[in-house]
N, C-alpha and C positions, 0 to 999 in steps of 0.2 A: 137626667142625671143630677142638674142641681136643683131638681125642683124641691123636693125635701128640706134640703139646707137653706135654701132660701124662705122659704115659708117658716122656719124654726128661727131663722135669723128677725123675720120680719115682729112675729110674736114678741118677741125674746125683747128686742131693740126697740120695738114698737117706729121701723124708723122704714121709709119707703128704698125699695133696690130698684136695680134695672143688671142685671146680670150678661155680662157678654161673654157667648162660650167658643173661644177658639181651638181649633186644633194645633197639634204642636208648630206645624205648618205653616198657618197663619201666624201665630205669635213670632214665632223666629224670622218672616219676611220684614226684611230690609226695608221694603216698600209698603208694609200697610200703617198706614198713619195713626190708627187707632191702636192697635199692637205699640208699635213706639212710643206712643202716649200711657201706655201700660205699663211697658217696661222702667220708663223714668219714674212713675209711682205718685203721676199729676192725676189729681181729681178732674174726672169726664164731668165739668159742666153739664145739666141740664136744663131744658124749659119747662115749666109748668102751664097744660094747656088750661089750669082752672082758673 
């Protein structure tokens, strides 16, 4: 579903993603740490393995 926009994004921005696709479910749990990390609107740190 987002592959399209991601790859348009990628072009576009020229800039690397990593896209996390929750369900509504997931996003609104109280308990998923990566959700809540979402919702505050904090940049998901990542590693680069190069």
């Amino acid at each position: 579903m987002t592959k399209d926009a991601e790859i348009k994004t990628v072009r576009k921005f020229k800039v690397a993603l990593d896209v996390l696709t929750l369900t509504p479910e997931e996003y609104r749990d109280p308990m998923s740490l990566i959700a809540g990390t979402l919702r505050k609107g904090i940049v998901v740190p990542t590693v680069s393995s190069a």
